[in-house]
C-alpha positions in Angstrom: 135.9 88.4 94.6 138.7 86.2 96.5 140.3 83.1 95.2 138.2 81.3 96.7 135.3 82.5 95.7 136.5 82.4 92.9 136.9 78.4 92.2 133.2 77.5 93.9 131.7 79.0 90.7 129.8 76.6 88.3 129.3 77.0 84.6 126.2 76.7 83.1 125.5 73.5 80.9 124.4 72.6 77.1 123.1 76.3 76.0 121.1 77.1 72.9 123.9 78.5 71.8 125.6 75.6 71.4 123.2 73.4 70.8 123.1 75.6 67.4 126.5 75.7 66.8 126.7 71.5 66.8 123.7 71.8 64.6 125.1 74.0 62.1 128.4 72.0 62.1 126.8 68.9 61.1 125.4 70.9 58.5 128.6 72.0 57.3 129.4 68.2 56.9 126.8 66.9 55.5 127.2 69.4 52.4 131.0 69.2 52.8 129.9 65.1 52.3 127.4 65.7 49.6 130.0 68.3 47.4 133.0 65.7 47.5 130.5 62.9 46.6 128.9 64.4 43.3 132.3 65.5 42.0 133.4 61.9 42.4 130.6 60.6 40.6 131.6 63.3 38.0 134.9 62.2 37.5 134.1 58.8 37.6 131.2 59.1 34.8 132.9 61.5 33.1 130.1 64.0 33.5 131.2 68.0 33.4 129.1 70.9 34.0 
């Protein structure tokens, strides 16, 4: 393929593939989000395990 050619191709758009990958990084934060706030409300009640 030339140059040219070369430019006047078009990716494809929102794949499943990433679709998944934004869904399993939201998931990562929400337990990320749900870790830090139990050992806070360990430390702060004085709770251990």
């Amino acid at each position: 393929m030339t140059d040219k050619e070369l430019l006047t191709i078009v990716g494809g758009g929102i794949t499943a593939t990433f679709i998944n990958s934004i869904a399993r990084l939201i998931n990562t934060v929400l337990d990320l989000g749900r870790n830090v706030g139990n050992a806070i409300q360990m430390v702060v009640s004085g709770r251990k395990c």
